[in-house]
N, C-alpha and C positions, 0 to 999 in steps of 0.2 A: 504493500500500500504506500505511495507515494505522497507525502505534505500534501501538496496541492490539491490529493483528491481527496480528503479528511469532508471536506464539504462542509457545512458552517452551522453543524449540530452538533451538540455537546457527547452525544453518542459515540459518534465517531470520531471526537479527538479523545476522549478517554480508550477507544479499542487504539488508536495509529500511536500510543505511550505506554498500551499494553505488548504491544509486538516485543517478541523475543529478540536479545541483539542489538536495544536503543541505548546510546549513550546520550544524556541528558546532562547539557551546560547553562546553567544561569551565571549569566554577566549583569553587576551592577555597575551603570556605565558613568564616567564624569568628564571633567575637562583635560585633568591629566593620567589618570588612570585608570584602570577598572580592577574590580573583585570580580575573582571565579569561582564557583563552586561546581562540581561535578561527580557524578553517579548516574547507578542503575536507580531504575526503582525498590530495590532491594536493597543497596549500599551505598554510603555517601564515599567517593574516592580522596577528595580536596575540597576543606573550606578555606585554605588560607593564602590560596596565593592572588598577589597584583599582577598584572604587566600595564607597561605604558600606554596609551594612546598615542600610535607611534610606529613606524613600519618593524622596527624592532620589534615593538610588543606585540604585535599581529602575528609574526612569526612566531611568537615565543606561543601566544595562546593555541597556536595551531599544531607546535610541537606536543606542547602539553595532552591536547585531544588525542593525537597521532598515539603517544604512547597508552592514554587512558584505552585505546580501543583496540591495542594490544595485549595488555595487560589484563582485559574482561574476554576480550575473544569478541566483543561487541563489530556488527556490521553498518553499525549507521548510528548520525548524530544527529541531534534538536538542541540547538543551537536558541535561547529564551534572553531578550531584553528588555527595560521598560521603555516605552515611546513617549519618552519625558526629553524637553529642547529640543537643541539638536544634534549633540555627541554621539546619537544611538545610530546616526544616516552613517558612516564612514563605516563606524566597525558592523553594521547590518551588512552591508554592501560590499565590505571584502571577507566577510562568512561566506556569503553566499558565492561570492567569482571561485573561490576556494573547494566549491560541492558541497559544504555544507547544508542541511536543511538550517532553515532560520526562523524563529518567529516572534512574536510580540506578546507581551503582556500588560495589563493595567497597571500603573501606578496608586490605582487606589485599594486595587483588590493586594499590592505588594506590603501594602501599608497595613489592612485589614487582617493577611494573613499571617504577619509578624507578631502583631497580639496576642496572638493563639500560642504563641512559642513560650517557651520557659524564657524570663526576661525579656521582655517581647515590650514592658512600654521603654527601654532604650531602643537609641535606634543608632545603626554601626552602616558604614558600606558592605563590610562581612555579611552581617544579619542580612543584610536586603538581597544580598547574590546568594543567600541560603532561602532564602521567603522565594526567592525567582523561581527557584530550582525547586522546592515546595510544590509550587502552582504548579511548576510545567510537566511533575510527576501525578498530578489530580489530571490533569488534560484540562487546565484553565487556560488558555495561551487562543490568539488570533494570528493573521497575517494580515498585514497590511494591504492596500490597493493596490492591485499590480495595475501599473500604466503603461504602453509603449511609448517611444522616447517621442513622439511627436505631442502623448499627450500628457506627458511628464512637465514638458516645455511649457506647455499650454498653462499647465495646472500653478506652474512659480509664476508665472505673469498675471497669471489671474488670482492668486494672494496678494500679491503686490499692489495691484487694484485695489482689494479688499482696503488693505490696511491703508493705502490713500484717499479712499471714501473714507473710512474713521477720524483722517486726519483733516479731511476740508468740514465733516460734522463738526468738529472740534473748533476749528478757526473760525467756524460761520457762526455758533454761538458765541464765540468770544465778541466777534464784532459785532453783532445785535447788541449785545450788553454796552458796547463801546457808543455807537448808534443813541441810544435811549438817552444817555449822558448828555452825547453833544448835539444832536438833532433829532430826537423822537418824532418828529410830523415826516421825516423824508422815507420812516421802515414803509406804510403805506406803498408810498409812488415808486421804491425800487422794485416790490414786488420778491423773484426769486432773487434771490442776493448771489448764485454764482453763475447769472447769464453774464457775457461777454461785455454789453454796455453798462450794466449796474456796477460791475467791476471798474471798467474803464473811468465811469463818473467817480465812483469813490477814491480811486487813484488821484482824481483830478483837484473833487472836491467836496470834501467829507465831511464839513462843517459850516454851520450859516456862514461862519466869519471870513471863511475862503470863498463864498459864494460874492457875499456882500462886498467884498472889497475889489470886485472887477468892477461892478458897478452894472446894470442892468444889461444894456445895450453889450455892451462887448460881451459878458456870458451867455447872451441868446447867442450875439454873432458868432462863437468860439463852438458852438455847440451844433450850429446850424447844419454845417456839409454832414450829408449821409454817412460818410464811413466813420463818422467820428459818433454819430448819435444812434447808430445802428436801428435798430426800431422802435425808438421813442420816438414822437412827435413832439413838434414844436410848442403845442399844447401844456406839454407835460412838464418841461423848463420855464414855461411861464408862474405853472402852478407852483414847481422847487425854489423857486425866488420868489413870489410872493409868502411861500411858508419861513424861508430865511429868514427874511425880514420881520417876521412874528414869531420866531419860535422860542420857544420855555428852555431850552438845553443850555447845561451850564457854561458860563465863561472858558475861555480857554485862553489868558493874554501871553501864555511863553509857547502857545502851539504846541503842546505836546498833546491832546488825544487827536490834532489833525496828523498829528507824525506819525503815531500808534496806528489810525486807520488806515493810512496810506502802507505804512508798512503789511498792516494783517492785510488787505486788497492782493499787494506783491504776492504774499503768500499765498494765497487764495487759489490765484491765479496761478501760480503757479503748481499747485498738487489737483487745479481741475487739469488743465492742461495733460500732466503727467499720468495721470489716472484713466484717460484717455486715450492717451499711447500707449500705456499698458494694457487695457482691456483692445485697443483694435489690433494690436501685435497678438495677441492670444488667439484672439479671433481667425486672424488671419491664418496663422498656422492650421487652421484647421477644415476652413470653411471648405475645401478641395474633396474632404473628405464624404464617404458615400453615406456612412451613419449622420455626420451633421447632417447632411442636406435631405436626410431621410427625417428627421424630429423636426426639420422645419414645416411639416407639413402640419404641425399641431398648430392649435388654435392662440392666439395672442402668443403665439413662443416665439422671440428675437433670439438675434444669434447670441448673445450674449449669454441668454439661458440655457442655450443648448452647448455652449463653451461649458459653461459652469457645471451643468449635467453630466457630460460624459468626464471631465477630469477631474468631479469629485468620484465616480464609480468605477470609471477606468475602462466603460463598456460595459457588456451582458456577460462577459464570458466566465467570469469568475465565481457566478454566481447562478443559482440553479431556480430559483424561485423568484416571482416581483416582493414578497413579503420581506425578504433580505435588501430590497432595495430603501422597503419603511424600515428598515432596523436600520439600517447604515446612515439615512437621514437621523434617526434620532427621534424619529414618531410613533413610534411603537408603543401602546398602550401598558402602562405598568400600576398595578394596584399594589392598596394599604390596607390589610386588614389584622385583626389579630382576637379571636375569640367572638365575644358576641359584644364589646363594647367598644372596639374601635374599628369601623369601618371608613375610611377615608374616601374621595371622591378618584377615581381614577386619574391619572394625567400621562404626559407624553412622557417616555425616559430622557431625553434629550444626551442619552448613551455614544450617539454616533458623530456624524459629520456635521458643526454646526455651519460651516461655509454652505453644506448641500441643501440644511432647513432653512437658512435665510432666504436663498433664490427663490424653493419650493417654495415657502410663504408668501414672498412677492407676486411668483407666477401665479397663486391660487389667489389671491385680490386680480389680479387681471384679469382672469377668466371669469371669478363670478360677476362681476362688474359688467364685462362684453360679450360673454357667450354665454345664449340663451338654454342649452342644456345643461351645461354646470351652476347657474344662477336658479336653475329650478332643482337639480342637485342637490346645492348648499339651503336653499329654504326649507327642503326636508328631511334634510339631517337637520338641519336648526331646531325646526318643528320634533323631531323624535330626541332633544334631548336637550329639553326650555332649564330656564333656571340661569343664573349668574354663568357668564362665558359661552354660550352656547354659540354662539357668533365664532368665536376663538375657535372653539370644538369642531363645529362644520368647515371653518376654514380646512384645520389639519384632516378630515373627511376628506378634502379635496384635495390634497396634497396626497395623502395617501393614493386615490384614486391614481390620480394621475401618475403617479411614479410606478406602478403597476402597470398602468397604461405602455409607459415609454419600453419599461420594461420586456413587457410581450413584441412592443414594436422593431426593438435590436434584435432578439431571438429570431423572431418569424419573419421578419423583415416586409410584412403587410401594410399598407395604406392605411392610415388614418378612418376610421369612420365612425360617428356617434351610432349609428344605428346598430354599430354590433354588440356594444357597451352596452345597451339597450337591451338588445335581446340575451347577453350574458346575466345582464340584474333580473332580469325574467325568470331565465332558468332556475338562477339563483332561489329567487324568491318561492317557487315551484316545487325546488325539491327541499326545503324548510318547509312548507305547508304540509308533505308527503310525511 
């Protein structure tokens, strides 16, 4: 039985760490070094040794195996780290070129199952490369997304995205706070604060008293040519100077919050700008591709989405079922209960990909919003399950759906069509009444 084919039920990674012949290594991994631990399931070989992070150490860990799987007569290794930072990509990645099987653990489950240890609330790098090696002899371990390299590429450009949308969220509240200070009448007329022009204007002129001091006529005239006012009207410059000259925001006489806003605008600008290149670079590596341009055929889906789709899942192939697709998002239903006095209200685990639940969340407001099958979808999941958040609830209904959806559609490689979803919720319903 081969890693890969363990299949992503607990079943079957507990029989693929029952096989006769497995050497089992937990690494606790860090910036300069790592703890080993190693054994059967039967015998612990080594708790105590480090190597570097380091082509030396690498070597050194791989001799170590070499002779451990001489020494048991063992024909094969599972190779267990935690997928905490980034320190675990280097030495994942040369296990594996090496033949090693490799795989992944939780950090939180490494945490949980050290308490259980004699001395267990200290915590040591030792202990943790003992708690790995723990887990990965229960068959608690995962494997990562496999991606091929075009959608590996894909997938660091579109974190990068990620994390430069966090950072223009971040500067665009700061400058509304900034805004309210020195010109609260002008949030109104700019509207979205990181279109092009509202940008451009705030760079310009960010406070009554920069406004005021051109003097009427030359700021209509300075503003007038098209490329300069982009799609504001002339209108709307008349309104911002007439509010200047009235407005309640506090004094500024050494120009510093017009400095502050000129500067956060630069900023601005420039992580919209960046964020942009990063997302159409991502894009572009991919759009050639036959799966993209197959998921564009869903309803309200941009490329964007279906960037973010296939390299948070890496594709269909890894994967055998669509319900593992809602588990990998992180929407998989998980209860609270315990006797007869505390029953808790169910909610999502949010266990998985939260890069893949943000998209899905967005894409599931798009669709109920413009397509008239999932907008009558979502009102009756709303409708079967009222009360506080149901709104919330029906969304991930639609999320779920959908990713089932996409799911079937990389498999089988079929057209798009409501009316089959239709007659499958049919069926559905049909053999429940049966």
């Amino acid at each position: 039985m081969r890693l890969k084919e363990y299949s992503r039920k607990e079943s079957h990674r507990k029989a693929y760490v029952s096989q006769e012949g497995l050497l089992l290594v937990g690494v606790d991994v860090s910036k300069d070094k790592h703890d080993v631990c190693t054994g059967t399931r039967a015998d612990i070989l080594r708790r105590k040794v480090q190597v570097s992070n380091s082509r030396a150490g690498f070597d050194r860990l791989s001799d170590l195996i070499e002779s451990d799987l001489h020494k048991t007569g063992c024909k094969r290794v599972l190779v267990a780290m935690e997928a905490t930072g980034i320190y675990w990509y280097g030495l994942y990645h040369e296990m594996a070129s090496r033949g090693y099987e490799v795989c992944l653990v939780s950090s939180q489950g490494v945490s949980h199952n050290r308490r259980t240890m004699p001395g267990g609330s200290s915590k040591t790098d030792r202990k943790d490369a003992y708690s790995i090696y723990d887990l990965l002899s229960q068959g608690k371990f995962f494997l990562p997304v496999k991606r091929d390299d075009q959608l590996q590429a894909s997938y660091r450009l579109m974190r990068r995205h990620a994390s430069l949308e966090k950072r223009i969220t971040r500067i665009r509240n700061q400058m509304r706070g900034t805004l309210h200070m020195a010109f609260p009448e002008l949030q109104e007329e700019l509207g979205k604060i990181t279109m092009p022009t509202a940008l451009r204007f705030l760079r310009s002129n960010p406070t009554p008293a920069s406004i005021l001091r051109q003097g009427r006529s030359r700021f209509l005239e300075r503003w007038k040519p098209r490329r300069r006012c982009g799609q504001w009207k002339r209108d709307r410059f008349e309104r911002i100077y007439e509010l200047a000259k009235t407005s309640i925001g506090l004094k500024d006489p050494l120009r510093m919050t017009e400095y502050e806003i000129r500067e956060q605008a630069e900023d601005l600008a420039d992580a919209v700008a960046k964020s942009k290149g990063w997302k159409d670079k991502a894009i572009s590596l991919l759009e050639g591709r036959a799966d993209f341009k197959h998921l564009l055929q869903l309803p309200r889906m941009g490329q964007a989405t279906v960037t973010a789709v296939l390299t948070a899942t890496g594709g269909a192939d890894e994967f055998s079922h669509g319900k593992q697709f809602v588990k990998l998002a992180g929407i998989d239903v998980r209860e609270f209960q315990s006797g007869s006095s505390v029953h808790g209200r169910a909610h999502i685990s949010r266990a998985g990909s939260a890069y893949l639940r943000h998209w899905m969340y967005f894409y599931s407001v798009q669709l109920v919003g413009h397509d008239a099958y999932f907008k009558a979808y979502f009102e009756r999941k709303k409708k079967a399950s009222p009360g506080p958040g149901s709104g919330k609830r029906a969304l991930v209904a639609v999320a779920d759906k959908m990713l089932r959806i996409i799911y079937r559609m990389l498999v089988t490689r079929e057209d798009y069509s409501p009316d089959v979803h239709q007659r499958l919720e049919e069926r559905y319903r049909l053999s429940q009444a049966a």
